[in-house]
ROSE-4610 file (N, C-alpha, C; in Angstrom, 1 decimal, always signed):
// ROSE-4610
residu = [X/X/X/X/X/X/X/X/X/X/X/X/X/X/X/X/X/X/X/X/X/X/X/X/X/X/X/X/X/X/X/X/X/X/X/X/X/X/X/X/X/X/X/X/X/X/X/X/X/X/X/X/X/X/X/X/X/X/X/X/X/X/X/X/X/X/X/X/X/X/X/X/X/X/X/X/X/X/X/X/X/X/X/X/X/X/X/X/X/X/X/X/X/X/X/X/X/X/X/X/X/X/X/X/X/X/X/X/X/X/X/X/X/X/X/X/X/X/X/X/X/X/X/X/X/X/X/X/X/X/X/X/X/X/X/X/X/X/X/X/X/X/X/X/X/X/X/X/X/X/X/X/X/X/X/X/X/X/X/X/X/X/X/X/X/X/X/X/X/X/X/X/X/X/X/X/X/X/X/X/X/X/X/X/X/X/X/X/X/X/X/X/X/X/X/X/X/X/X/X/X/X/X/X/X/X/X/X/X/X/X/X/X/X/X/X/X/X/X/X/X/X/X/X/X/X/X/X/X/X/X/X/X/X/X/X/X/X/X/X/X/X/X/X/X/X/X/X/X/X/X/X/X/X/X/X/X/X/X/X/X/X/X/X/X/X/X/X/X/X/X/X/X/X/X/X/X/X/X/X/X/X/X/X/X/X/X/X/X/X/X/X/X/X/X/X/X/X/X/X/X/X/X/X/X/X/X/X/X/X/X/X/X/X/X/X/X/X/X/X/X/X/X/X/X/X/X/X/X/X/X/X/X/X/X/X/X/X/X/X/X/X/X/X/X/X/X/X/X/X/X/X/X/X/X/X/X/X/X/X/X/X/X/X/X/X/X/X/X/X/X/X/X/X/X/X/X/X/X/X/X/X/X/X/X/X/X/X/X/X/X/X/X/X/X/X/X/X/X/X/X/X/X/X/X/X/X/X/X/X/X/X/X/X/X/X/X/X/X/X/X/X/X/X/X/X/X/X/X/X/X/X/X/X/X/X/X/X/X/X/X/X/X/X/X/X/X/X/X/X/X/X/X]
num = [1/1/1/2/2/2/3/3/3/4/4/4/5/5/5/6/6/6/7/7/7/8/8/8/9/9/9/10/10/10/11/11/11/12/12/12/13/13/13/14/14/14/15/15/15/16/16/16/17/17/17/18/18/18/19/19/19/20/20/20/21/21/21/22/22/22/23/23/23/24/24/24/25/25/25/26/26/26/27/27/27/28/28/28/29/29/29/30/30/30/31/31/31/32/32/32/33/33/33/34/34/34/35/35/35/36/36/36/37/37/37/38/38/38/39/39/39/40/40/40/41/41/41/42/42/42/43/43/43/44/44/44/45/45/45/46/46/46/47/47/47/48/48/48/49/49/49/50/50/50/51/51/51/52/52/52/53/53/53/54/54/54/55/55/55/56/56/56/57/57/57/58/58/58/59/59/59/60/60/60/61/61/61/62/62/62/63/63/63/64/64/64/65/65/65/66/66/66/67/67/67/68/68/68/69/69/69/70/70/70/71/71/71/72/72/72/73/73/73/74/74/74/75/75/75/76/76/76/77/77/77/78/78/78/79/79/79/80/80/80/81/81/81/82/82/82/83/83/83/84/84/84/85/85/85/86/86/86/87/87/87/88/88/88/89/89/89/90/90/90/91/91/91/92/92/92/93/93/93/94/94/94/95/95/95/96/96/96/97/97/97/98/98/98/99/99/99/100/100/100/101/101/101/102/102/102/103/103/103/104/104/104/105/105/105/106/106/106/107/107/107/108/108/108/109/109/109/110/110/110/111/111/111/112/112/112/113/113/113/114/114/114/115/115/115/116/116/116/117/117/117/118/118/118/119/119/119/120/120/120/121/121/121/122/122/122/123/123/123/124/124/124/125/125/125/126/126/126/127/127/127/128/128/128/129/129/129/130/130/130/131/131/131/132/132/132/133/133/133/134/134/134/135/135/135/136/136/136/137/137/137/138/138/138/139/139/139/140/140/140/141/141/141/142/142/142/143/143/143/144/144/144/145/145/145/146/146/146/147/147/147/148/148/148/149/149/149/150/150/150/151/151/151]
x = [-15.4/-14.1/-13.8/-13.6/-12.6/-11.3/-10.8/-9.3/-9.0/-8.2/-8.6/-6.9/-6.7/-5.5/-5.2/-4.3/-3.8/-2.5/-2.4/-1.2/-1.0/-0.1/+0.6/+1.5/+2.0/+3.9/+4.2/+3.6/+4.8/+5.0/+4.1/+3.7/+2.6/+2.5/+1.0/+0.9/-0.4/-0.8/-2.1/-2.4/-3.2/-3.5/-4.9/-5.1/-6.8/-7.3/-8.7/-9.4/-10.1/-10.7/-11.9/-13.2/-14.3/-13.6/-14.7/-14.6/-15.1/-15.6/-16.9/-15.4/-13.9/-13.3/-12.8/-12.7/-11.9/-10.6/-9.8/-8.4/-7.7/-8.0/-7.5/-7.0/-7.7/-7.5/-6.6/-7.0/-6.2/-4.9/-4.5/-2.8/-2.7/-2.9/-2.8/-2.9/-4.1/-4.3/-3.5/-4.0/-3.2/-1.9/-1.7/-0.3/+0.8/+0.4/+1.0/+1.8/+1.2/+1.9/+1.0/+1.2/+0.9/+1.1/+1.8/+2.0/+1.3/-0.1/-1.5/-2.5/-2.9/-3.2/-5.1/-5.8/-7.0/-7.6/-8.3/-8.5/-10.0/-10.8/-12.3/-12.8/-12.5/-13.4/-14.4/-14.7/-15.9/-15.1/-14.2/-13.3/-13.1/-13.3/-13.4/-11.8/-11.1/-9.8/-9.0/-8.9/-7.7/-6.0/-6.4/-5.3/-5.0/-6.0/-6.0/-5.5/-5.1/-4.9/-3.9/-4.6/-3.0/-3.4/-2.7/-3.1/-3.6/-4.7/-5.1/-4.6/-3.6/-3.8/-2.8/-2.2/-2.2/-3.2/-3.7/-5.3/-5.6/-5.6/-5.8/-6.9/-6.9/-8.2/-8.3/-9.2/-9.5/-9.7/-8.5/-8.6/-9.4/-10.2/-11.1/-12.7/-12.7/-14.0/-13.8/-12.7/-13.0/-13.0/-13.7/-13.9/-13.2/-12.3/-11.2/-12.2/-13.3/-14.2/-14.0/-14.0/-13.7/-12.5/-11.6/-10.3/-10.3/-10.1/-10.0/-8.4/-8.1/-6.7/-5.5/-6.7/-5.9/-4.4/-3.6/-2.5/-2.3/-2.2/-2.3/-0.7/-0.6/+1.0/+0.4/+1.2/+1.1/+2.6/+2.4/+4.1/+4.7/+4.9/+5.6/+6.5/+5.8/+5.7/+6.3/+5.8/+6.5/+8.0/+8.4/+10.2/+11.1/+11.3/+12.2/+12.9/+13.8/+14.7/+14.1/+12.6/+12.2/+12.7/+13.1/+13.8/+13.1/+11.7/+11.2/+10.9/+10.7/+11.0/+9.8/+8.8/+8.1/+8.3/+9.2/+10.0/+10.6/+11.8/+12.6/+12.4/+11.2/+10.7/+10.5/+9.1/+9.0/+9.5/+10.8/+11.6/+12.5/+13.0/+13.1/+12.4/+11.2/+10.7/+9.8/+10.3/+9.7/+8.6/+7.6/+6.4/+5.5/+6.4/+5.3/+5.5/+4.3/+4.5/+4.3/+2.8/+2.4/+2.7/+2.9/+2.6/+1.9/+0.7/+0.0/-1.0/-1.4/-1.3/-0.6/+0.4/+1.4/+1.6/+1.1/+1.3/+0.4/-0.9/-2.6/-1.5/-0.9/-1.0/+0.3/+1.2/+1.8/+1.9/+0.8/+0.0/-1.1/-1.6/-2.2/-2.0/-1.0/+0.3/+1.1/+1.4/+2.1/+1.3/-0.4/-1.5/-1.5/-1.2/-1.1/+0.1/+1.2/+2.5/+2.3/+1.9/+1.8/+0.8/-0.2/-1.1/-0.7/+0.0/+0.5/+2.1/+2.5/+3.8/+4.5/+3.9/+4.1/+3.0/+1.8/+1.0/+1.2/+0.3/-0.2/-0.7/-0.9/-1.2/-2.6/-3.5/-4.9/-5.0/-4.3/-4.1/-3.5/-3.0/-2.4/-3.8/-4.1/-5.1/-6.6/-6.7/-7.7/-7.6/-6.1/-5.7/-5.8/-5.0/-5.4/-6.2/-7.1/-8.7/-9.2/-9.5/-10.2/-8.5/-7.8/-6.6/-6.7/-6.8/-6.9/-5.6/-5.0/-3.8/-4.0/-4.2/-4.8/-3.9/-2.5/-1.2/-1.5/-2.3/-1.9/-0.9/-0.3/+0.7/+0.8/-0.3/-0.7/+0.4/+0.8/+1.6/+3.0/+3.6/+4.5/+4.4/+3.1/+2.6/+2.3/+2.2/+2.3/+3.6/+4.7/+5.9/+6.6/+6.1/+6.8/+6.4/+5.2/+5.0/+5.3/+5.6/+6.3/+7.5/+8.3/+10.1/+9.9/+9.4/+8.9/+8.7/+8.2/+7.8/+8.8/+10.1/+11.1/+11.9/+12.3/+13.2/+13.5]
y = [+15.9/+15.6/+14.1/+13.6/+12.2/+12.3/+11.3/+10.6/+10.2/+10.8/+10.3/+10.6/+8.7/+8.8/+9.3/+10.2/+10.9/+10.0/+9.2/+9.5/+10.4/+11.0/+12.5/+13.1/+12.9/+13.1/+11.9/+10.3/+9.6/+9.5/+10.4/+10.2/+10.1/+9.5/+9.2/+10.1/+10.8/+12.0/+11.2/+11.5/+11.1/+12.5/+12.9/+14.5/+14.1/+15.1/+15.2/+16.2/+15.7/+16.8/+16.1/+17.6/+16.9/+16.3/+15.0/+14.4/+15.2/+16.4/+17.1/+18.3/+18.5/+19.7/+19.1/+20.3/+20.2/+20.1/+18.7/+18.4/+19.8/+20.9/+21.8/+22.3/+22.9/+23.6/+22.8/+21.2/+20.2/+20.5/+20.5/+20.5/+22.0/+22.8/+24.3/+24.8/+24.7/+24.9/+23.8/+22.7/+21.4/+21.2/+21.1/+20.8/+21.8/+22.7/+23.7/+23.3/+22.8/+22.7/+24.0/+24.7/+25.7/+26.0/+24.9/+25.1/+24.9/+24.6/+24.0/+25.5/+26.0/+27.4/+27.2/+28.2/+28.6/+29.5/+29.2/+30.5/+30.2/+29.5/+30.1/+29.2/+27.9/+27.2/+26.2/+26.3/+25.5/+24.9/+24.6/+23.8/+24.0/+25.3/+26.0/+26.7/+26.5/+27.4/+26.6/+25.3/+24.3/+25.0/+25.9/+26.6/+25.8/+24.5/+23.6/+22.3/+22.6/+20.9/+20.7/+18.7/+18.0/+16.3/+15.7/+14.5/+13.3/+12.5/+11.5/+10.4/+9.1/+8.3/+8.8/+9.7/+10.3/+10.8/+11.0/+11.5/+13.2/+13.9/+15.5/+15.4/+16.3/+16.6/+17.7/+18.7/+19.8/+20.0/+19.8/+19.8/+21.2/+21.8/+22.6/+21.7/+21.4/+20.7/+19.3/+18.4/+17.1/+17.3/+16.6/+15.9/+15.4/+14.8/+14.2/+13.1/+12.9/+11.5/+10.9/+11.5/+11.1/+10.5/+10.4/+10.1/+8.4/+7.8/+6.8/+6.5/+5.3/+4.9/+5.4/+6.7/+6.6/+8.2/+7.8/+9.0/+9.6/+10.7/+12.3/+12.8/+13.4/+14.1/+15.4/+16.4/+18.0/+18.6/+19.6/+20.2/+19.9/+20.1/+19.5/+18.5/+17.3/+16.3/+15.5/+16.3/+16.4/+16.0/+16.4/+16.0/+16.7/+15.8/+16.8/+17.7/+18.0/+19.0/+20.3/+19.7/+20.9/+20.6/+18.9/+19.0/+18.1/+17.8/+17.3/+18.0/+17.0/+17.5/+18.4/+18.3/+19.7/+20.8/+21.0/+22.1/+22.7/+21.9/+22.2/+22.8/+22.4/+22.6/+24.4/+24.3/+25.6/+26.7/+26.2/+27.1/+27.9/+26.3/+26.8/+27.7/+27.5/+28.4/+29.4/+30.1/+31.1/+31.2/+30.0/+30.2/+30.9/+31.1/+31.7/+33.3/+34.0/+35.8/+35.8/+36.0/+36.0/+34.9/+33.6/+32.2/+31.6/+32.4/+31.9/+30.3/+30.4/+29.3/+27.8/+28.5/+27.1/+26.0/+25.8/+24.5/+23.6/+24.4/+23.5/+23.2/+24.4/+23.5/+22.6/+22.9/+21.5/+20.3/+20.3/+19.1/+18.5/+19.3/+18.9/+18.3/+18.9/+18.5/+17.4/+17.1/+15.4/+14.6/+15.1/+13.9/+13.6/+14.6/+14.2/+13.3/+13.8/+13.1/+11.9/+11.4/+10.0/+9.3/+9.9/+8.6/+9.1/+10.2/+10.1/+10.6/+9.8/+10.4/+11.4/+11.1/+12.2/+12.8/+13.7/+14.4/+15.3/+15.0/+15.6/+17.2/+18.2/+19.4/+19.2/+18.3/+18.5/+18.0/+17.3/+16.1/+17.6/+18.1/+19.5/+20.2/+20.7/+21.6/+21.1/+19.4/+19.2/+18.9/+18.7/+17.7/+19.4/+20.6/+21.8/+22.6/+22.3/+22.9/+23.1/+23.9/+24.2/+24.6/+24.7/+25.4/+27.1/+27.3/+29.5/+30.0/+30.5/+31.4/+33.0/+33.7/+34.7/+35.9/+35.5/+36.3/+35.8/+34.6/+34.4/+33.6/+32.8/+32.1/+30.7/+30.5/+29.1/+29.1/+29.7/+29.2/+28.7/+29.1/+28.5/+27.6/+27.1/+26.0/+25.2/+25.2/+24.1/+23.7/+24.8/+24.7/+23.6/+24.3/+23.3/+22.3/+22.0/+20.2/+19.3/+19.7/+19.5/+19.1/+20.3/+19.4/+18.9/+18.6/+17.7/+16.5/+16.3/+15.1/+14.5/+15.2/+15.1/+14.7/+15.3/+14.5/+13.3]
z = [+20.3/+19.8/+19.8/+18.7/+18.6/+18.3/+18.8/+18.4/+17.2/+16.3/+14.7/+14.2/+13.8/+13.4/+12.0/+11.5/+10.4/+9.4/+8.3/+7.8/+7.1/+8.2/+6.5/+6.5/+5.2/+4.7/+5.4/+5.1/+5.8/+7.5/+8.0/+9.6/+10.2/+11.1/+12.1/+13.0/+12.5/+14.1/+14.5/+15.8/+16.5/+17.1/+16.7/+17.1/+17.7/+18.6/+19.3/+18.4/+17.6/+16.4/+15.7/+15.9/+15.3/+14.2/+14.0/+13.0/+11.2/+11.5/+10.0/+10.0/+10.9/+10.9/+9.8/+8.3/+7.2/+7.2/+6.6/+6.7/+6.5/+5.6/+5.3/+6.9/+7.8/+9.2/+10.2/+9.7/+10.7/+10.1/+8.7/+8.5/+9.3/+9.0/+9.1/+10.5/+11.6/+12.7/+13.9/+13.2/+14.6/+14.2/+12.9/+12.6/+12.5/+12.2/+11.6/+10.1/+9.3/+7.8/+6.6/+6.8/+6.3/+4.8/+4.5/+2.7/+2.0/+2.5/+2.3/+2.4/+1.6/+1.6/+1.3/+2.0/+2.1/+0.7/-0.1/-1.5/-1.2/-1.2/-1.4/-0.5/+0.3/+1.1/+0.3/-0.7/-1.5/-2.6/-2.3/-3.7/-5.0/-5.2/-6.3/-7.1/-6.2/-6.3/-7.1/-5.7/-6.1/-4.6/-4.3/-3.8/-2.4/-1.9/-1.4/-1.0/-2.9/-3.1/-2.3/-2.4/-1.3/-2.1/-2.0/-2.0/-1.5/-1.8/-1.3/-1.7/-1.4/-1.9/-3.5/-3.7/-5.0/-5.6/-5.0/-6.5/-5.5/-6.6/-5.6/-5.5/-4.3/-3.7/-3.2/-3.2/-2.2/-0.8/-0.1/+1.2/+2.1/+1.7/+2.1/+2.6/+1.7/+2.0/+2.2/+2.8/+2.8/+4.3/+5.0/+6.4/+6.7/+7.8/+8.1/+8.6/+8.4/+8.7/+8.0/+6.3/+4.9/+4.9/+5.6/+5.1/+5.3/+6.5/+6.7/+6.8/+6.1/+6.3/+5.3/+4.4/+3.1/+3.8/+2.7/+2.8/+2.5/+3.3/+2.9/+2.4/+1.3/+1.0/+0.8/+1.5/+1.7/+0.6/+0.1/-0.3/+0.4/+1.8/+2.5/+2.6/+1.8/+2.2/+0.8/+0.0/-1.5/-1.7/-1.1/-1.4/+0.3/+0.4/+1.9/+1.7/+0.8/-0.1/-0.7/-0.8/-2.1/-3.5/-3.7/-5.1/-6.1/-6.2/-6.4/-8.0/-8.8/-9.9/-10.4/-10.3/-10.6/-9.4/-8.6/-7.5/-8.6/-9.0/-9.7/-11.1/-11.7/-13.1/-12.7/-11.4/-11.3/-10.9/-10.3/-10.4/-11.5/-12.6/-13.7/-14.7/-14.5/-15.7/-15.0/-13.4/-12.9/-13.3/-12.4/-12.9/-11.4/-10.0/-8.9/-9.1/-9.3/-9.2/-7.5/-7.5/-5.9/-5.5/-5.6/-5.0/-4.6/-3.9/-3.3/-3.2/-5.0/-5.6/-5.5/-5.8/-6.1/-5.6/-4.7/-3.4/-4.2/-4.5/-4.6/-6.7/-7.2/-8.5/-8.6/-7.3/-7.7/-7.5/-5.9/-6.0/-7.1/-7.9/-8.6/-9.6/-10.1/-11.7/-10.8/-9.7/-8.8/-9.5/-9.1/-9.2/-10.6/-11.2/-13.1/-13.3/-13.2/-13.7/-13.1/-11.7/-11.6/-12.2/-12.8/-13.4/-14.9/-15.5/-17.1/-17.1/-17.0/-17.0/-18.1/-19.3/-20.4/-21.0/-19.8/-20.4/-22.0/-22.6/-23.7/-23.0/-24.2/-23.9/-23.3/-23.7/-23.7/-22.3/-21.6/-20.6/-19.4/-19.3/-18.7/-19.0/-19.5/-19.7/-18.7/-19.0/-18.5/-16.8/-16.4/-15.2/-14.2/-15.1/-14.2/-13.9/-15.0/-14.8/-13.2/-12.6/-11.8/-10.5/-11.1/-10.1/-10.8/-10.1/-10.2/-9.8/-11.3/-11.0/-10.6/-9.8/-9.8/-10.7/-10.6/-11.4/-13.2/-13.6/-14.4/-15.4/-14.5/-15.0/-15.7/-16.3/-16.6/-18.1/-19.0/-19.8/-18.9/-18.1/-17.5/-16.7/-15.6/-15.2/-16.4/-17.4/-18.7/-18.6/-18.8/-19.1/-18.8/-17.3/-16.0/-15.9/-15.9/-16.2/-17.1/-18.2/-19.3/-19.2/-18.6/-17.9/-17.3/-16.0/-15.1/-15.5/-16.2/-16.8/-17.8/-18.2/-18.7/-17.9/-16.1/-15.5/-15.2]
């Protein structure tokens, strides 16, 4: 075990954790931030996502060796309110059936709207590739990033 400092959501943890243990278990098991959800372990889902720095990433397989100084944002961490404008989008256009998803795609659509603020269709399509709706709901995860990116 090492000592390995964390920024995430805007705070400093200092936790005793191999360095090879996946950020995913550290939010979830040490922290308890749980809106960070487990789907396949091999980064295949997306049901993971969280942010690095802004840029998504699959917190399943990254190493908290991997991190370094950069900054982690969880849903969590997303908006204190829950009002964060893709919150809001997705609640408008009821896009969670099961939810299980939704954390990993609306961290993922954050990581889009900040580097294009007015995605094109093809730019959505390409930015949520590799997020797995298991319900199905990707015309409304378009939707919603779409207003989103209108607020």
């Amino acid at each position: 075990m090492t000592a390995t400092k964390l920024n995430i959501n805007k705070k400093t943890h200092t936790l005793e954790v191999d360095p090879s243990t996946p950020l995913l278990w550290v939010l979830r098991e040490h922290l308890d931030l749980v809106g960070t959800k487990y789907g396949c372990g091999v980064a295949s889902c997306g049901a993971c996502t969280v942010l690095l720095d802004e840029t998504a990433v699959r917190s399943c397989s990254l190493p908290i060796s991997a991190i370094g100084d950069k900054a982690i944002t969880t849903i969590e961490g997303l908006s204190e309110d829950g009002d964060h404008p893709l919150q809001q989008a997705w609640e408008e256009h009821d896009v969670p059936q099961c939810g299980y998803c939704q954390a990993g795609q609306i961290m993922n659509a954050a990581a889009l709207l900040k580097s294009k603020p007015n995605p094109t269709d093809d730019d959505i399509d390409a930015a949520m590739t590799g997020n797995l709706c298991r319900c199905g709901t990707y015309l409304r995860i378009k939707a919603a990033i779409k207003t989103a990116a209108n607020y």
